[in-house]
N, C-alpha and C positions, 0 to 999 in steps of 0.2 A: 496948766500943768500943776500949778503951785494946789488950785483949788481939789486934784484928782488925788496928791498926796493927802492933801488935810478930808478927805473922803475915806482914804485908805487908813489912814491913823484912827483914823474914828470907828470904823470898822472893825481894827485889830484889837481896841478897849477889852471888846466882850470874853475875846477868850484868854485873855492875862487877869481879867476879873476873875474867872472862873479858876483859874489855876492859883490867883491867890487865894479866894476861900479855902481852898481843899489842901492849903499847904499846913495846918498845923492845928493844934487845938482853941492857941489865939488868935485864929484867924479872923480878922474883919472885913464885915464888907466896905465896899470904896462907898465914900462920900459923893453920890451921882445926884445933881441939879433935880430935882423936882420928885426925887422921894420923900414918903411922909414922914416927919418925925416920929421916935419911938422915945418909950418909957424909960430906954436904960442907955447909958451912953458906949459907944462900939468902940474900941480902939484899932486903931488902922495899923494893919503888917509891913506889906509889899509897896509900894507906890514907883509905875513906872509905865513911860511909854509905847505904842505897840513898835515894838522893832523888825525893820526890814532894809533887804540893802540891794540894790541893783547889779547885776551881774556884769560882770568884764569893765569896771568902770577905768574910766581912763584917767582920773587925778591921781595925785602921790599916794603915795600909799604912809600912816594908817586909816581907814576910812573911818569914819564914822556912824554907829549904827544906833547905836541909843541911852538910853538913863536907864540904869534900875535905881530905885531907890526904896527905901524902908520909913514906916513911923518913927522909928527906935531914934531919938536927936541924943547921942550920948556923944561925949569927945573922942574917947577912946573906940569909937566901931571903926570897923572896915568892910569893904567887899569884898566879896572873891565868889571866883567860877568854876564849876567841874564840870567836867565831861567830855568826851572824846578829841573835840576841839579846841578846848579851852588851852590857855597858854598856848597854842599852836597857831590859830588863826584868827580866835578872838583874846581878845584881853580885856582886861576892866581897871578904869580907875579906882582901887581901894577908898580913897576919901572921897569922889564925888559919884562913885557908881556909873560913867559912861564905859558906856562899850565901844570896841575898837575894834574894825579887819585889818589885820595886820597880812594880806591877802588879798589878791583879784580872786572875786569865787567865777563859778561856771554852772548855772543852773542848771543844764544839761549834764553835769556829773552829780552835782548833789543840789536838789532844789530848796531843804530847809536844814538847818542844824538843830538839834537838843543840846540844851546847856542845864545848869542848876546854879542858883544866885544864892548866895550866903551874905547873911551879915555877921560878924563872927568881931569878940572881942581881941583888940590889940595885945592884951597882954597876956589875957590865959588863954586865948583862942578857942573859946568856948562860945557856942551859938548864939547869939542876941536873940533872932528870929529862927523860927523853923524855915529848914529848904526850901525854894521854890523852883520847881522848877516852868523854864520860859522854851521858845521857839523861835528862832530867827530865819524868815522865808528871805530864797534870792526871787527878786524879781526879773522876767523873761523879758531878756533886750533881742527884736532880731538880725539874729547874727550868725547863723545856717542857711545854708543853702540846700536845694532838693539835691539829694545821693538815688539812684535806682539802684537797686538788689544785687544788679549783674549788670556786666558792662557787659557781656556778648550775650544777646536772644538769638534762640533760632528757632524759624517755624518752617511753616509750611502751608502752603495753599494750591488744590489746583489750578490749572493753568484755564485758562478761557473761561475763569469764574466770572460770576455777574457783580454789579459796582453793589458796593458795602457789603460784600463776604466779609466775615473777621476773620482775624487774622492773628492775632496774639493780643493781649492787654502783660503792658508793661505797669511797672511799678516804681515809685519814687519817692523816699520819705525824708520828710524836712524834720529835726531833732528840737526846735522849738517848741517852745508851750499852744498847743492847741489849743489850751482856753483863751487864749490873749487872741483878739480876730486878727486875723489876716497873716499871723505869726509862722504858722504851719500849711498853708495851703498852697498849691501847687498848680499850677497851668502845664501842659504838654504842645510842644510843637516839632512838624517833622522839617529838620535843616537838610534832607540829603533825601533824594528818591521820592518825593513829595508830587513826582508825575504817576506814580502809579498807585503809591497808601496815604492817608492820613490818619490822623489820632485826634480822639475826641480828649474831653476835659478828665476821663475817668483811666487816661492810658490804652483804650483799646485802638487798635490798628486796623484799618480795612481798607480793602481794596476801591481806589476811583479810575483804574483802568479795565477795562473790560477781555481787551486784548492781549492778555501775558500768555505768550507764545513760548513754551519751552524750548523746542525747537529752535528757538533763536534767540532767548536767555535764562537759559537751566534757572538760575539765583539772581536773586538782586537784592544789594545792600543798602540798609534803610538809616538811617544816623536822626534819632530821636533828643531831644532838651527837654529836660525838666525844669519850670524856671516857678520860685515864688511870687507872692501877688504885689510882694513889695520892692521886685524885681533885682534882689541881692540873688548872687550867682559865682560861681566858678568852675576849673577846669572839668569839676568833677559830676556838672552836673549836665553831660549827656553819654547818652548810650548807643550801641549798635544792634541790628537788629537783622542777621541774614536769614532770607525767607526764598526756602525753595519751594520752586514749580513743582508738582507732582505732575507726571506724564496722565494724560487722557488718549482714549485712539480716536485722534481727530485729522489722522491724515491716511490718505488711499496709497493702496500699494503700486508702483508705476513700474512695470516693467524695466528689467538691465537689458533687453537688445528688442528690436523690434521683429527679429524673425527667426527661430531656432530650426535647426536640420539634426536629423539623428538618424544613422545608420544602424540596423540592427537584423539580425538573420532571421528567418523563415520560420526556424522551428524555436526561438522563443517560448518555453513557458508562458502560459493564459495565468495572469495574475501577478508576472515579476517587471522587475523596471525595467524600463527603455532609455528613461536620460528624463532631466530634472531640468525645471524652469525655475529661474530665481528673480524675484520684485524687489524693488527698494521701498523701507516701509521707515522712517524716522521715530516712529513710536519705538518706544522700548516692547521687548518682546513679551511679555505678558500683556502685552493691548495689541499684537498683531493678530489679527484674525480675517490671514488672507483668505479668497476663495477661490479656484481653480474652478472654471468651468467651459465645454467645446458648445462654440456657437450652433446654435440650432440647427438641426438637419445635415450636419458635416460627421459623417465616422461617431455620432456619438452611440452605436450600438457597440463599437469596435475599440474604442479608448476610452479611458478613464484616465479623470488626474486627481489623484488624493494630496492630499497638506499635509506636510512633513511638520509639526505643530513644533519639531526644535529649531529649524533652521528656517522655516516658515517660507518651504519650497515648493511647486509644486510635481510630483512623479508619477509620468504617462506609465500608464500600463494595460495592456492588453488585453481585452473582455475574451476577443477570440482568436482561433489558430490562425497565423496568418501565412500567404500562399504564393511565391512568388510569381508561380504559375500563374496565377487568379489578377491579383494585383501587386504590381511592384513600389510605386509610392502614393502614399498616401500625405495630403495636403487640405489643411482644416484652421482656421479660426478659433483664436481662445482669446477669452476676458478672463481680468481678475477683480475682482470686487471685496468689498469690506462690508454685510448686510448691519455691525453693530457702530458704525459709524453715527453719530449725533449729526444731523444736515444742516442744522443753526449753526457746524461749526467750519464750514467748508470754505464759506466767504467764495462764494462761485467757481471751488477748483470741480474739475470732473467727476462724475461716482465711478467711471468704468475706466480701464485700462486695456487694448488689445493687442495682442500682437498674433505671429503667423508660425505655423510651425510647418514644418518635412519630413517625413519618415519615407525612409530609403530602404526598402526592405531587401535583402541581400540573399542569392542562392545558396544555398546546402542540401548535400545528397541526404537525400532524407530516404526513411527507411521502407516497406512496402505501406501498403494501406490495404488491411481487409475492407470488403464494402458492407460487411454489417460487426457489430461489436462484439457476439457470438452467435452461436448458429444452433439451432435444435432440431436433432434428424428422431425419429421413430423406427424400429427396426421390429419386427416379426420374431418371438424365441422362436429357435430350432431351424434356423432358416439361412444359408447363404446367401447373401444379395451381392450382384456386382456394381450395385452403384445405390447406397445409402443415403449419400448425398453430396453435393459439390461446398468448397468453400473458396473465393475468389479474391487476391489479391493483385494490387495496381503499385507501379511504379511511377509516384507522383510526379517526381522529376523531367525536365522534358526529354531528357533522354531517355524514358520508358524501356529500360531493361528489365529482360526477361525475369519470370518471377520459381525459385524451386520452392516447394512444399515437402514437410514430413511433418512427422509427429512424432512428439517427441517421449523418450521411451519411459520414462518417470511416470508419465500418466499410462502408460499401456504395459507393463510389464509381461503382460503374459501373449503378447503380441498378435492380439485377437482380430486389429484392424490396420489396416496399409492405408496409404493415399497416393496418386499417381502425380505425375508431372503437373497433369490440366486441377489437380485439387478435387477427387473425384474421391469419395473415403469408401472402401467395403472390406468385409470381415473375412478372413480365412479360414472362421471356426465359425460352430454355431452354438448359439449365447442361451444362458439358461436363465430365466429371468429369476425365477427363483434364488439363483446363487447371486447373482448384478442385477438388480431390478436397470439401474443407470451407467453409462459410463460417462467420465468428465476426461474428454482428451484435450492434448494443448498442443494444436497443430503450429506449425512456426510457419512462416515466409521468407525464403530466403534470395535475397539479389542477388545476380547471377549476372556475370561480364560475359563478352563476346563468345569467350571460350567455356563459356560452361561454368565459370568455377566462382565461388561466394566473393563476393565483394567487401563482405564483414556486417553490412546494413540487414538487418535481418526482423521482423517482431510479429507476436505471436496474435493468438487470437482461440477462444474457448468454445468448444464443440460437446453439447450434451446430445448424449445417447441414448433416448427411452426403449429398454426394452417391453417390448408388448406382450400382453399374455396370452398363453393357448393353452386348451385345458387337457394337459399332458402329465397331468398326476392326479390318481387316483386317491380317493378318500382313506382317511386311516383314523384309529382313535384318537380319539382327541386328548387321550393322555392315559400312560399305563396302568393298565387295569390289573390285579391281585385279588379277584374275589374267591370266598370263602362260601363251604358250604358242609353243613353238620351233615355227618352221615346218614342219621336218622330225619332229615327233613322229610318235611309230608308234601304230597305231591299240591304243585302251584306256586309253594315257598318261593320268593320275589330273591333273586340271586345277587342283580347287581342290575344298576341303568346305565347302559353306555351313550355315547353321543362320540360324532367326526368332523373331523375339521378337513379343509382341504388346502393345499400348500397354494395352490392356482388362485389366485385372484377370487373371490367369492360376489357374489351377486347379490344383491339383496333378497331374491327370491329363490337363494340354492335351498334345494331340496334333497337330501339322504333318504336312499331307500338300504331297511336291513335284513339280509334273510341269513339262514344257517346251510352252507353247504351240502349239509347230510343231514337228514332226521334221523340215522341211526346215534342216538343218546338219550340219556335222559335228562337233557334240558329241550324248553321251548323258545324261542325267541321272539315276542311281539313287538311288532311297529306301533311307535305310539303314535308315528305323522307328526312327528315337532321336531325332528333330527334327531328322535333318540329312542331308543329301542330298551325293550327288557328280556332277561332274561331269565327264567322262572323253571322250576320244578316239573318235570313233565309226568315222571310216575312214582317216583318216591324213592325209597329209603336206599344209599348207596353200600355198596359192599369196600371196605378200605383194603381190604388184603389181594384183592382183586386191582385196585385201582387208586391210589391216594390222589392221584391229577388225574384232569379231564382237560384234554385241548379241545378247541372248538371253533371250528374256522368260521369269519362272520363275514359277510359278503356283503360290502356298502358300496353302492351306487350313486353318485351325482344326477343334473339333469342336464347338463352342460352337451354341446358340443363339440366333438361328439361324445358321446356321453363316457363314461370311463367307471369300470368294478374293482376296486381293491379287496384283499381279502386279507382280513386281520384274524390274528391266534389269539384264543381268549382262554388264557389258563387257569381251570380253577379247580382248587386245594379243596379234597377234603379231609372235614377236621374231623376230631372226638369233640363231643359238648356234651354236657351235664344238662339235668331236669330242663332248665329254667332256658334252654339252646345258646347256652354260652357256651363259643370255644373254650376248651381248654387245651387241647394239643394239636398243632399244625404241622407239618413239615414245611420248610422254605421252598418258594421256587426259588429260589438265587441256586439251591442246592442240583436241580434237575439240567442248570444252563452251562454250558461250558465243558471244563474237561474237570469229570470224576479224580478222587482220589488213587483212583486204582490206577486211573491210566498213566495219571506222573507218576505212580510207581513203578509202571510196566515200560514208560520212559526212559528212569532215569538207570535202572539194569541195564537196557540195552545199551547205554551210553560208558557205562562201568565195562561190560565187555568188552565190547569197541575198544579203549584204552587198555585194559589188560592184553587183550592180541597184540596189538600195535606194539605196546614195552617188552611184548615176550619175543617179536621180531626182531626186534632192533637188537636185544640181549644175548639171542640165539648168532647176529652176523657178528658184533663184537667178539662173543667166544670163537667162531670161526676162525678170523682174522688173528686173532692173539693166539689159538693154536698152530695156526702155519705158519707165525712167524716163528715159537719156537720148536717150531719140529724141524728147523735146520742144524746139520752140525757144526761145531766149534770151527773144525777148518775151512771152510765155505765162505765164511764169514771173513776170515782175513784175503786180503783186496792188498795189492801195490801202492803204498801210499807217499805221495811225492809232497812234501811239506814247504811253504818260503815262510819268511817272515816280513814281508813288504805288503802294502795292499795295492793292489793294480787298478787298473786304468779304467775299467768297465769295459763295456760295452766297443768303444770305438777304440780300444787299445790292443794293438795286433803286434806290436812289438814286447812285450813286458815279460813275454812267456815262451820260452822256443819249446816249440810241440816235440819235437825232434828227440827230445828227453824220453818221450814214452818209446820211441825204436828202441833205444837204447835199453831201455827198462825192459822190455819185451822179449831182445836175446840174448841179455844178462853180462853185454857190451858198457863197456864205458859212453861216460855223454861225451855226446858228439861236441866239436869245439861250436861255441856262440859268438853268434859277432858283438866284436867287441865293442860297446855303445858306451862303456864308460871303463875307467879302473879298476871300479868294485869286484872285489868277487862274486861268483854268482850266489846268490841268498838261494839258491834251492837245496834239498837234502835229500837223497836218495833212502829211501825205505825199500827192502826187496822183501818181497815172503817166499818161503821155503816154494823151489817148484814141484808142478803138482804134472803126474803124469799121467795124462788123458790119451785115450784110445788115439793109434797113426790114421783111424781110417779116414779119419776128418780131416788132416793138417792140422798144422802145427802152428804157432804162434805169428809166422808171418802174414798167416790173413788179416787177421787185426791191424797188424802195422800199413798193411797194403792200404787198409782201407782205410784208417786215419791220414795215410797220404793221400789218396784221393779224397778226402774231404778237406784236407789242408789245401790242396792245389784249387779245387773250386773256390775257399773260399776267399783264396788270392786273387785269383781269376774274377770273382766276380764283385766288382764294385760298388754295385747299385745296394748288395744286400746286407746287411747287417753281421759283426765275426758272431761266432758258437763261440757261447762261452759256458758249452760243455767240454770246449779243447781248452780252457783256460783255468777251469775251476775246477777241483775236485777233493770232495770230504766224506771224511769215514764219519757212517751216524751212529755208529756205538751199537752194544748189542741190546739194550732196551730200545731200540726202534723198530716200528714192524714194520717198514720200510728196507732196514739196517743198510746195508754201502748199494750204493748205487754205481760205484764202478767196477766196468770189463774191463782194466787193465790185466787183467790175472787170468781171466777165461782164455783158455788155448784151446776149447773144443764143446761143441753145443750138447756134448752129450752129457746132460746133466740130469739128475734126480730133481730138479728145482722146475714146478712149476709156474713159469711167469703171467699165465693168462691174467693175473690178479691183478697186473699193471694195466690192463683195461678199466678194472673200477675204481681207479684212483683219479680222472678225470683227464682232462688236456693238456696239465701240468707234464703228464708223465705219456702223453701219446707216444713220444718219442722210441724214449724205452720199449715200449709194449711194443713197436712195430719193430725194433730190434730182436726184441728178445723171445715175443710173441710165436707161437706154432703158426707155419704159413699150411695151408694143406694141397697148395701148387707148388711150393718147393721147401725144405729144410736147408736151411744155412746155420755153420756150426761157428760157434766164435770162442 
């Protein structure tokens, strides 16, 4: 040891040599053993050992670190130190230049200090020597232990990895001097969990188990040391390390029962669920990848099971209609399999899973069943047929009830075809193919119970209707023709080309033959034999004043059977044309079609007439009517008028009004007493008018009274019928009425100037009167 110090000291020489050269302008070099002598003699500055001081030492404290010293031998020098440390942790003897830690250092906070050495006069304190300045290193004692980064890792590794997956590399750093061997270096070893990881020299962790089954230990906790090579250590130097399993799909899905049953009806939807099979799968669900499948040759036309990919179930559903009639339960074989399973990792558990399923298929009245999905009849235009076609439906049920048929009236509106009980369709009308080439009917099917009447189960089924053609219209142009032709055309002049279309179904080989009805004109008409004909100039120049139009009937022929002639109008205009046979003036045919201007004028007169008669009638009865009423006289006019001031009873009140009053009124008698129905006075007022003296030969006022008694006594008498409440009511209508009083209390003799026949045209309101008052021509009665 002693010999590694006096190695170090020897070593530290060179760079306090070097720091004294550079200290000053009198700087000298050191007096070193086996340099050549020189020409001029050097004086010496600095002189002092290399200083250094070991860290954490354990003797009293002040330590000891070194000598500076100077050439300068005067009595009065002294030392002294500057810099950061100085008087703090080191010190210096003034008279003999040692240095002193007055301090434990800590290499590990600070490994060297900078100081500066002075030789400085005692009294004026003025520099002997220029500055030096020096370096004092701690020497690295080990005395750290390895720390890791973190005391908690955590990783991760899948599960049923192979031996030396890594796994994490930990970290541990010892705060010693690295340069110094063995100082700073670290060994790792695993104190905890050391069955399934270890750790190499460099902190990485890996797996020596092969079998880490998450399944059966999600996590497992690893407890790592750090330890140095010089085996110094403490609490601090181990760590923990939790390392999860990541799930793998290393295990089969095994069925929750070994035999599922499911109940479900008949008429099921083809494609909706029946009921759900559920597996137990310990993998976490992004690694389930069960699979549903029906063992071979069992119902697999007829079921399906898809994988419900969230709850990782499987759901039978129905490929086809199922029948209870046909088959009631159905019973099949299913596995469930896993095809992304690893096999290396099974350890001989099963790949398949089976189990049994039941399907109980359950009756319901279900609705008819056409036996085809629609139907297409052809029918003949122009034709009644009593049987176009049949359509036939079954009551699938096994009670096989009766099945009614219609059609329903949305698709037939114009109710051109019927269907019978047996489904039997024929038309009532005959069908124009031209207007319907098709009909699309939707006849329905309806259940029918014992008694005839719908059950509610009913469904339809689509019935197309080709009508077929027959050639029952004759050819016409084939678009409105308006040709023009100059008066002065020279004979041959090319008029216009026509061609016809036919409305019938066309053949590809129809043929138009055209001729002209009459060859009295002067056009010609040639067949060109391509469907189209011309019409040309037969002698020339036309007279307009004579004729401005020329109709011309054109007679086109089909080849069809049976063959059929239409005759079309071919109206053509002649014009005025100038030199060059340019029209210049035309008449319209729009103007030759329909009704002339004359004749809505010769219209609308007659319609003005009509109205004039009509207002002069009605003008003419009015003044009638308003003459006869006042060509009556002033006394005629007044009438007996009996006033109350109460309003009665209507119609069923027989009490309210004693008729008795008009006797009374009649022979110019007091009123008779009334029974007395309350205290009141009686609210009636007798009005009399002056009497009027009418011829004896009639009688005299007591017919009247006679006869409102015998209409009072019937209408006593008779129960059933409703009171006259002409005996009840009576008003004067003043003399602007042409009506004016409608009462005979006054009249004491039919012999009047006043004809009443008028109360016939007043209508029903006034029958009454009129047959009163009315000329009888079997008897006269005078009132």
């Amino acid at each position: 040891m002693q010999m590694l110090m006096m190695l170090l000291a020897a070593v530290g020489t060179c760079p306090g040599l070097l720091v004294a050269a550079a200290a000053g302008v009198n700087s000298a070099q050191l007096d070193t053993p086996g340099m050549l002598p020189t020409h001029r003699r050097q004086k010496r500055d600095w002189i002092w050992n290399q200083m250094h001081i070991d860290e954490e030492k354990n003797s009293s404290l002040p330590h000891y670190v070194g000598k500076i010293k100077s050439s300068v031998n005067r009595k009065n020098a002294k030392y002294l130190l500057k810099g950061e440390s100085a008087g703090k942790v080191f010190r210096v003897n003034a008279e003999t230049g040692d240095v002193y830690a007055f301090e434990r250092l800590d290499r590990e906070k600070i490994s060297e200090y900078q100081l500066v050495a002075l030789v400085v006069d005692k009294d004026t304190h003025k520099d002997l020597e220029a500055p030096s300045s020096f370096t004092i290193k701690v020497h690295d004692v080990n005395d750290n232990w390895p720390v890791f980064t973190h005391q908690l890792f955590n990783a991760s590794v899948p599960e049923m990895s192979g031996l030396g997956t890594s796994v994490l590399r930990v970290t541990a750093v010892d705060a010693d001097d690295p340069t110094v061997a063995d100082h700073a270096s670290v060994v790792y070893r695993v104190l905890e969990g050391k069955e399934y990881f270890s750790i190499d020299g460099s902190g990485l962790i890996v797996t020596t188990n092969k079998n880490l089954d998450r399944e059966r230990t999600p996590s497992i906790k690893i407890v790592v040391e750090a330890q140095d090579v010089q085996g110094l250590r403490g609490d601090s130097g181990t760590a923990t390390v939790q390392v999860i399993l990541q799930d793998i799909n290393d295990n089969f899905p095994i069925f929750t029962q070994t035999k599922y049953v499911f109940a479900v009806p008949e008429d099921i939807r083809v494609g909706s669920s029946l009921g759900s099979l559920f597996v137990e799968d310990p993998d976490e669900p992004q690694n389930r990848m069960t699979k549903y499948s029906i063992v071979q040759g069992e119902y697999k036309d007829t079921f399906t099971i898809e994988t419900d990919p969230i709850h990782n179930a499987g759901i039978i559903k129905p490929m086809k209609p199922l029948d209870y009639e046909r088959i009631r339960q159905y019973s099949f074989t299913i596995e469930a399999t896993d095809s992304t399973i690893n096999l290396d990792y099974l350890r001989g558990a099963s790949t398949r899973n089976i189990a049994r399923v039941i399907i109980n298929v359950t009756d319901v009245d279900e609705p008819p069943v056409f036996q085809q999905p629609f139907y297409h009849f052809q029918l003949q235009e122009n034709q009644k047929k009593p049987l176009i076609g049949s359509v036939k439906a079954t009551d699938p049920d096994a009670a096989r009830r009766s099945i009614g048929y219609s059609i329903r009236r949305t698709s037939d509106k114009n109710h051109f075809f019927q269907v019978t009980k047996e489904g039997k369709i024929y038309n009532e009308k005959e069908l124009d193919r031209e207007i319907y080439p098709w009909y699309n009917l939707t006849v329905e099917a309806k259940e029918l119970d014992s008694r005839g009447n719908p059950t509610g189960k009913e469904s339809i089924t689509k019935v197309y209707i080709e009508v077929l053609d027959e050639n029952d219209n004759a050819p016409e142009f084939a678009q409105p023709y308006e040709p023009k032709v100059c008066e002065n055309a020279a004979r041959g002049k090319l008029v216009v080309q026509i061609s016809a279309i036919d409305k019938d179904v066309t053949p590809r080989n129809v043929k138009f033959k055209f001729s002209l009805s009459t060859e009295d004109s002067n056009f010609t008409l040639t067949d060109n034999h391509d469907n189209t004909a011309n019409i040309t100039v037969k002698y020339g120049q036309f007279d307009r004043e004579r004729a401005k139009f020329h109709h011309l009937p054109v007679l086109i022929s089909d080849n069809g059977r049976p063959s059929l002639t239409g005759t079309s109008t071919l109206t053509v205009a002649v014009c005025k044309c100038n030199e060059r046979g340019e029209f210049t003036f035309c008449e319209e045919v729009a103007a030759q079609v329909g009704i002339s201007i004359q004749a809505l004028v010769a219209i609308f007169l007659c319609i003005l007439t009509i109205a004039v008669i009509t207002l002069l009638i009605f003008l003419r009865r009015r003044l009638r009517k308003q003459a006869r009423a006042h060509g009556k006289s002033v006394p005629e006019i007044h009438e007996q008028l009996v006033t109350y001031d109460e309003e009665g009873g209507g119609e069923m009140d027989t009490t309210s009004y004693d008729v008795s009053v008009l006797n009374s009124v009649r022979h110019g008698g007091a009123k008779p007493p009334r029974p007395a129905l309350d205290a009141r006075p009686s609210p009636y007022a007798q009005v009399q008018k002056p009497p009027r003296h009418a011829p004896r030969a009639h009688g005299g006022p007591g017919e009247m009274a006679a006869m409102i008694e015998e209409k009072k006594d019937e209408a006593d008498h008779d129960g059933g019928g409703p009171p006259y409440d002409t005996l009840h009511i009576y008003g004067y209508e003043g003399s602007e009425s042409i009506a004016e009083s409608l009462s005979s209390l006054g009249t004491d003799s039919s012999d009047s100037d006043i004809d009443y026949d008028f109360l016939n045209d007043w209508g029903p309101r006034f029958k009454m009167l009129a047959e009163l008052y009315g000329s009888d021509p079997r008897e006269e009665l005078g009132y």
